[in-house]
C-alpha positions as CSV (number, residue, x, y, z in Angstrom):
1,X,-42.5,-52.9,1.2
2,X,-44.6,-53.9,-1.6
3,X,-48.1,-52.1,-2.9
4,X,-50.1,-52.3,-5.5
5,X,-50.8,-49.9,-8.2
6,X,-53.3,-49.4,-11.7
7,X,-50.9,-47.8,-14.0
8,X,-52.8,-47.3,-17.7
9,X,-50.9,-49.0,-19.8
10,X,-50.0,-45.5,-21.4
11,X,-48.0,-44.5,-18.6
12,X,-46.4,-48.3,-18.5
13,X,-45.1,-47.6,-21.7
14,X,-43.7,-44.2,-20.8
15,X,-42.0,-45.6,-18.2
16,X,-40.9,-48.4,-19.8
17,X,-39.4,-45.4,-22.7
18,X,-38.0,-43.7,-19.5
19,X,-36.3,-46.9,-17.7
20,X,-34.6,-48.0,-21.2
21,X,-33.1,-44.7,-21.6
22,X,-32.1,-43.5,-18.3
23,X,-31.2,-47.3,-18.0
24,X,-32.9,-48.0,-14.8
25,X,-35.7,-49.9,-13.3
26,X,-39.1,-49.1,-14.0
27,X,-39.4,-49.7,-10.3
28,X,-36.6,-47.6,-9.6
29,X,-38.0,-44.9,-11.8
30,X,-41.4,-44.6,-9.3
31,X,-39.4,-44.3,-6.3
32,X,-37.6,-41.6,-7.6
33,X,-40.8,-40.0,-8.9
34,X,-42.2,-40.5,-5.1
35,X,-38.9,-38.7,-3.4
36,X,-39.4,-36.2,-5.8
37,X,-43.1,-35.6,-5.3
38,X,-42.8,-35.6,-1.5
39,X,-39.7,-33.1,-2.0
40,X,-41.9,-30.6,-3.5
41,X,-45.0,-31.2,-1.3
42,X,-42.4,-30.6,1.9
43,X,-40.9,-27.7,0.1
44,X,-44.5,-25.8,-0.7
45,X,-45.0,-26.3,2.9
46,X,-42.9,-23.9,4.1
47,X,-43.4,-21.8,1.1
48,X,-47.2,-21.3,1.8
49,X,-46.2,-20.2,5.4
50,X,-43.3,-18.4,4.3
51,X,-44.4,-14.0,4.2
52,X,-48.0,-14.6,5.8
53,X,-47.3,-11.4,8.1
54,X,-45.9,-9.4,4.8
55,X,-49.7,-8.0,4.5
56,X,-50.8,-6.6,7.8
57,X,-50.4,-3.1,8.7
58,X,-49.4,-4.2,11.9
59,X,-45.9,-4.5,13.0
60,X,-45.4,-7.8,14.9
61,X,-43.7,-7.1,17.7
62,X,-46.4,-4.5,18.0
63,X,-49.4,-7.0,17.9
64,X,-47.9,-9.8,19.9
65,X,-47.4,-7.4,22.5
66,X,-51.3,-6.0,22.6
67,X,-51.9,-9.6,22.2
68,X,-49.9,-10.8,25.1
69,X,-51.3,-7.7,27.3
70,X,-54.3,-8.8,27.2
71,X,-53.7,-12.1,29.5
């Protein structure tokens, strides 16, 4: 799939710098920089949920428990 894209022509030419050296595509390049981006954004995911409990006074199996009980 195609899309369109403003890229300051700063940036064109620090991908262009990138592409010669690495000796890719300057397409190539911005998929790679997309896969990498989405990597991290999926990886934070988990590492924002990952501990939540670790604050509570609370042991879990405790709460869920009184929470269940109450149905």
């Amino acid at each position: 799939m195609r899309i369109l894209v403003d890229i300051k022509d700063p940036q064109i030419k620090a991908l262009d710098d990138c592409a010669h050296r690495e000796k890719k595509s300057r397409s190539a390049l911005i998929r790679q920089a997309i896969d990498e981006l989405l990597a991290r954004r999926k990886a934070g995911d988990a590492k924002d949920a990952f501990g939540l409990w670790g604050d509570r006074k609370v042991d879990g199996l405790d709460y869920q428990e009184k929470v269940r009980g109450e149905w």
